[in-house]
N, C-alpha and C positions, 0 to 999 in steps of 0.2 A: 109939359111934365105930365106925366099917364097918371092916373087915378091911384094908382096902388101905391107909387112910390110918392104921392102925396098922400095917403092916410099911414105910409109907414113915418112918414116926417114929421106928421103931425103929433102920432104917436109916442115917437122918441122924446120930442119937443117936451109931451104932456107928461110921460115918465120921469125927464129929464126934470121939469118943476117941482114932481111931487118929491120926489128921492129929496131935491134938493131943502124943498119944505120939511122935512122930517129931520136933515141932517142939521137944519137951523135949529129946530126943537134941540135937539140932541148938545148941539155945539150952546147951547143956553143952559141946558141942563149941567156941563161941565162947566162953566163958567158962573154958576150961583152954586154949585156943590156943598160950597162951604154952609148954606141955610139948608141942606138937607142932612138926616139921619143915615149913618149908613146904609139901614135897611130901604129906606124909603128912595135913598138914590139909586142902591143898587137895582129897585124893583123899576123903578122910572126907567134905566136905563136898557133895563133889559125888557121893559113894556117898547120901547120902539125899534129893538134891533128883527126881531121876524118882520114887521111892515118896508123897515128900511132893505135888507135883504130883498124882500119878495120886488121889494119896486126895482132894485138893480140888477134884479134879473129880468123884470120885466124892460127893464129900459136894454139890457144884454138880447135881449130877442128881436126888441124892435130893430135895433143896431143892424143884429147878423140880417134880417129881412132886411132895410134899408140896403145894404151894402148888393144883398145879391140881386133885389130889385134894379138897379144901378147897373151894375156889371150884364145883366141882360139886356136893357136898354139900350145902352151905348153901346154893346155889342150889334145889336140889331141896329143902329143906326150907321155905325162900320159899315156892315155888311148891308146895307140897302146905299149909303152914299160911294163905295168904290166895290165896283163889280165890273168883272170883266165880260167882252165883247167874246161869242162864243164863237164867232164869224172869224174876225180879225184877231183876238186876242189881246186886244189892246184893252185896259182898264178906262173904265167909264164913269164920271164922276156922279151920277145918280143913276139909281136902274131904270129911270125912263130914259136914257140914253143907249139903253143895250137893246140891239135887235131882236 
């Protein structure tokens, strides 16, 4: 696995934690509600929803990099494992096999 599409995995992985960490705040926050004040819940709740956004977007970016990291990859591994013989024509299952 190349460098990049392992700091984009890791990446996701670490986004993917924190969002999750915050939604746990969040999903605790609705689940004791009833010990908070209107005000006080309303403020709690909307004190995590910009961190929880901003990480789902961040976890949304690593994703799209992830994915095209990938799709480059494999592609270039396509096209280096079956390439054709420019002599014969015949396809070649690695390009140390083409003339």
């Amino acid at each position: 696995m190349n460098n990049d599409v392992l700091t984009a995995q890791t990446e996701c992985l670490r986004t993917i934690d924190q969002w999750e960490g915050l939604i746990k705040r969040l999903k605790t926050l609705v689940h004791e509600q009833e010990s908070y004040a209107p005000d006080a819940f309303a403020a709690s709740v909307d004190g995590l929803m910009p961190e929880i956004i901003r990480r789902g977007k961040g976890f949304i970016s690593w994703a799209q990099i992830l994915v095209q990291l990938k799709s480059d990859h494999d592609g270039e591994r396509r096209t280096s494992q079956t390439t054709t013989d420019v002599d014969t024509g015949q396809k070649a299952d690695n390009a140390d096999d083409v003339r």
